[in-house]
PATIBA-230480 format. One line per field, with one value per residue (C-alpha): z, x, y. Coordinates in steps of 0.5 Angstrom, whole numbers, plus 500, padded with zeros to 3 digits. Layout:
% residues N
up	c(Z_...) .
east	c(X_...) .
north	c(Y_...) .
END
This chain:
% residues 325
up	c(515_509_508_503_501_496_492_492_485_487_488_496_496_490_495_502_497_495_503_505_500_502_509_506_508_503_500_496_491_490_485_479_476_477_481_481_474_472_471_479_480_474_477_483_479_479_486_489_488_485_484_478_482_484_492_492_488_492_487_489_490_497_498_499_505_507_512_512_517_515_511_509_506_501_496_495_489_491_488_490_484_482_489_487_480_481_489_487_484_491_495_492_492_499_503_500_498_506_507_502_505_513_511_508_515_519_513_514_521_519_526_524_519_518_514_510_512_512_514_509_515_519_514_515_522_528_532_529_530_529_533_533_537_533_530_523_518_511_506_500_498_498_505_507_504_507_514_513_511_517_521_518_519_527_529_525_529_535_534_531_536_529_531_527_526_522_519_518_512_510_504_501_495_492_486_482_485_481_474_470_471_472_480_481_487_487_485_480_476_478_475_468_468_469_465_459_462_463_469_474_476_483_487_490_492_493_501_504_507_507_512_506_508_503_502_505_511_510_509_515_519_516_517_524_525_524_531_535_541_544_543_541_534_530_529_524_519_517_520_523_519_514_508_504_495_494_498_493_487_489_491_483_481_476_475_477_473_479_478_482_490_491_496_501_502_508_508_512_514_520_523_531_530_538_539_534_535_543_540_534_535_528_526_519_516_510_509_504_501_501_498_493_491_491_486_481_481_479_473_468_472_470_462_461_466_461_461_466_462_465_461_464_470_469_467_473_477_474_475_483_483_478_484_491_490) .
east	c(457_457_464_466_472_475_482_479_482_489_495_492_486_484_488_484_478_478_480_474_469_473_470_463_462_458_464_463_469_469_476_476_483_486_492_488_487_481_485_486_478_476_476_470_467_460_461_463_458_463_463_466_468_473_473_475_467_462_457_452_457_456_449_453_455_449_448_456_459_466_470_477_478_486_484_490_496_502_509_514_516_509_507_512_510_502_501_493_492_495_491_484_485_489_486_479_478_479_475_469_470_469_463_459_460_457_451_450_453_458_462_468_473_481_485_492_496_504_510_513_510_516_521_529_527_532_531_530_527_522_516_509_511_516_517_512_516_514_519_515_508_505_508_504_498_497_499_493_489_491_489_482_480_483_480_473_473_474_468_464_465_468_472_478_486_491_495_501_505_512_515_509_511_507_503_499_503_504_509_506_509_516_516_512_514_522_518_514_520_525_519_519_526_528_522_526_533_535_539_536_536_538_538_545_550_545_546_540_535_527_522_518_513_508_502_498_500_498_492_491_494_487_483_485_483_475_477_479_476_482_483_490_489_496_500_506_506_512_517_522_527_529_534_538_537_542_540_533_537_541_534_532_539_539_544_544_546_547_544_545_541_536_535_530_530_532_538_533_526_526_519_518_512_511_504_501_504_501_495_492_495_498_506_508_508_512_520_523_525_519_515_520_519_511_513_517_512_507_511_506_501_508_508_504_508_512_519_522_530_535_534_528_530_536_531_526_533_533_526_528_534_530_524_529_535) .
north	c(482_487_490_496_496_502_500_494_494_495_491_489_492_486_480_483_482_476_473_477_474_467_468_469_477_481_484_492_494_502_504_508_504_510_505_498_494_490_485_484_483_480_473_475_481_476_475_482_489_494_500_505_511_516_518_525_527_526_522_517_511_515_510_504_505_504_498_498_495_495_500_498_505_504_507_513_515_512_514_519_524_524_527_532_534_534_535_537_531_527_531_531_523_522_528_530_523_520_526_524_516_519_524_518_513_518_521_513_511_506_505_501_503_501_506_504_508_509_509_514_519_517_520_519_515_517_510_503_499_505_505_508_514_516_524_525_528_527_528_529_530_523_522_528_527_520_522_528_522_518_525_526_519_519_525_524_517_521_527_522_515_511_506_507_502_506_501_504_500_499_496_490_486_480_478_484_489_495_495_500_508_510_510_503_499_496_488_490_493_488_482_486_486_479_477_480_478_485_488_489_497_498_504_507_501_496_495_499_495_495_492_488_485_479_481_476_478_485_482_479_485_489_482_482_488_486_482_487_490_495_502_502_506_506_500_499_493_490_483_487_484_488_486_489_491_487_481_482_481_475_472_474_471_476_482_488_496_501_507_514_515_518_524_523_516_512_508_503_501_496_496_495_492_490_493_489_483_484_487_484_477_479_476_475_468_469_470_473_467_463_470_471_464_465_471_467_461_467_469_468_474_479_477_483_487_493_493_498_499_502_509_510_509_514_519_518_519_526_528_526_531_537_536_536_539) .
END
């Protein structure tokens, strides 16, 4: 079975391709390392076709979806402050970009694509858990254009008989996330720091709570996908158990400096993760402890990772405040 993946590259993008191609589906990568590293990919590039291309410009890479029976489609920009300063950028990447990707499976009548969606459309959730049915209400440029690219590929696949899951992801951590940039995801910055036995950076007082979910698990909600025959579109992907920073930091066995909250941010995300769970047959395997091992045991892969200091994050504190006050 041929499968195309675009941000394969990226920090899931890389693990789903890897666990497909361990499973003996013809695999092809398109990503344009905007966000993904060659790093990533390195170890299967002889194996994988890849693509070097940007989404959001129609261009050739579009005849490899020829004879595709799959597309996972998790290429986008991430990021929230970013998504302010420069909301062109993020709509041509998340919007155009999925746009682009729906236009290539009906010009070559792929019948099967799985969307990485997010749970940032929820917005300051009302209800936890927070289930699918809850009110969109994105807070900030990236939210909005995910959910826009989320709207595309379900109203596309509804018009052109696509087969489409929208996986609708909360808080993923594990190897290869990113490190690089200002706004990187919470681990990735705390591995830099702890790498070079600075403090970690912590968000307000510490006590808000994230659904975080190992990526290997998310990996195999995508790979259940593959199985499914039912018609539900939209599931949530987290545990259902969310834990507090300060739980993250007593794991790490670091210290911490507080810096000031950032507006717009929920104080919790707890997925309610029933549907998929009845579904997909899908659950998450790994607990925060046994995944924050699993990272650890990997601290050779974060040697390269820049240091995140405290300044920095002062400053990026600032740049939240300028953009949403």
């Amino acid at each position: 079975m041929k499968i195309l993946i675009t941000g394969g590259a990226g920090f899931i993008g890389s693990h789903l391709s890897e666990f497909l191609l361990g499973r003996g589906y013809n695999i092809t990568i398109i990503d344009n390392f905007s966000t993904g590293r060659l790093a990533n990919v390195k170890h299967i590039l002889k194996r994988v076709k890849f693509i070097n291309a940007d989404i959001s410009k129609y261009g050739n890479w579009e005849k490899n979806f020829k004879n595709v029976k799959y597309v996972f489609h998790l290429a986008a920009l991430a990021d929230i402050v970013p998504s302010i300063q420069n909301p062109s950028l993020y709509f041509n990447a998340n919007v155009v970009g999925t746009k682009n990707v729906m236009n290539a499976c009906i010009k070559y009548n792929v019948k099967n694509l799985v969307y990485s969606a997010s749970s940032s459309c929820y917005g300051v959730p009302k209800k936890f858990p927070t289930d699918e049915d809850e009110i969109i209400n994105p807070k900030y440029p990236y939210a909005l254009t995910k959910r826009m690219g989320e709207e595309i590929v379900l109203h596309y696949g509804e018009i052109y008989k696509i087969k489409v899951n929208s996986l609708r992801l909360f808080n993923v951590y594990g190897t290869r996330s990113r490190t690089s940039g200002t706004y990187g995801a919470m681990f990735g910055v705390f591995l830099a720091q702890k790498i070079k036995n600075k403090p970690l950076t912590v968000v307000g007082d510490g006590k808000q709570k994230r659904d975080f979910t190992y990526v290997s698990d998310i990996v195999n909600a995508f790979y259940k996908c593959i199985k499914y025959k039912g018609n539900i579109k939209i599931f949530n992907v987290g545990t259902g158990k969310p834990v507090s920073v300060n739980r993250i930091v007593n794991l790490l066995k670091c210290e911490k400096v507080n810096i000031p909250k950032r507006p717009g941010e929920p104080d919790q995300t707890n997925a309610n993760i029933t549907k998929i769970k009845k579904e997909l047959k899908w659950k998450p395997t790994v607990t925060i402890e046994q995944g924050i091992k699993m990272l650890i045991d990997e601290i050779g892969y974060w040697r390269k990772a820049p240091l995140w200091t405290p300044k920095k994050i002062k400053l990026a504190t600032k740049d939240w405040f300028k953009y949403l006050k």
